[in-house]
N, C-alpha and C positions, 0 to 999 in steps of 0.2 A: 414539238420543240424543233427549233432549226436554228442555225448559225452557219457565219460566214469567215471564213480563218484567209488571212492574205497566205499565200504560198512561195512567197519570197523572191527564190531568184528564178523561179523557171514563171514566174507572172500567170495570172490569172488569181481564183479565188477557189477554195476547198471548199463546196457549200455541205454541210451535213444536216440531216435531217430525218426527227425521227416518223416511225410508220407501223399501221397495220393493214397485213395483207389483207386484198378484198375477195383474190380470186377464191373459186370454191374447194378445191381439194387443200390451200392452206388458209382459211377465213378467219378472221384474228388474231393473227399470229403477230408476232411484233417483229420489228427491223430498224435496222439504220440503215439510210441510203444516205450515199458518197456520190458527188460529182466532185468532176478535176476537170474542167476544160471539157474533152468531148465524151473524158474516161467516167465510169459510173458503175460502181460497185453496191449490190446490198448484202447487208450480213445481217447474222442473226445478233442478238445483242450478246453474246457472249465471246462473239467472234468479235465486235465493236470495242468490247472492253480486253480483251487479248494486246488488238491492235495499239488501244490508249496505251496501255501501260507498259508494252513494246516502248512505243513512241517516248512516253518517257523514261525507261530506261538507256535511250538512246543519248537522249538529251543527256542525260548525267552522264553518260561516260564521254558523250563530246566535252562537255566543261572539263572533267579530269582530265582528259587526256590535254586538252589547250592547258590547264593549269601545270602538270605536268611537263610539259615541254616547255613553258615560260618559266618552271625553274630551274630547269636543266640548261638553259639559255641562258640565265641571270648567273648562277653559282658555279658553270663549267665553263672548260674552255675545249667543249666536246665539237664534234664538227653535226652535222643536221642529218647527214648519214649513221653517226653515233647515237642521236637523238631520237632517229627512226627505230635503231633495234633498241633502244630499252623500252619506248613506246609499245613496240610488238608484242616484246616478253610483258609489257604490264598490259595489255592487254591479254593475252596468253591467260594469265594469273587471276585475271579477274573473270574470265570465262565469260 
């Protein structure tokens, strides 16, 4: 399996793709190999699936937090430095 993910704003393309090692001390072994541009990582798949679900827990706390701060923007008349520290502390809270 392999796929091609756009990588946004630093340009180029995440190519991922899966593998089994051929050398002989690991022969069969399974892997996910990563390119970024010149960067290239292989992990085992459990270290792949770590990663995914990192990845997206990242993404949801990004949405919260923009959601968060777009209502604190809409319903306060707090200043963006005000804005910062309840983000922190709800970040804090959410570990």
């Amino acid at each position: 399996m392999s796929t091609d993910i756009p990588s946004g704003t630093h340009g180029g393309m995440i190519h991922i793709e899966s593998g089994i090692a051929g050398a002989l001390e690991r022969r069969g072994q399974p892997f996910v190999h990563l390119t970024w541009g010149e960067m290239k990582a292989q992990l085992t798949p459990a270290e792949a699936r770590a990663h995914a679900l990192h990845i997206l827990e990242c993404a949801e706390a990004a949405e919260s937090d923009a959601l968060l701060w777009r209502w604190l923007d809409e319903t306060t008349g707090v200043t963006d430095e005000q804005k910062a520290a309840v983000l922190i502390r709800f970040r804090e809270l959410r570990g």
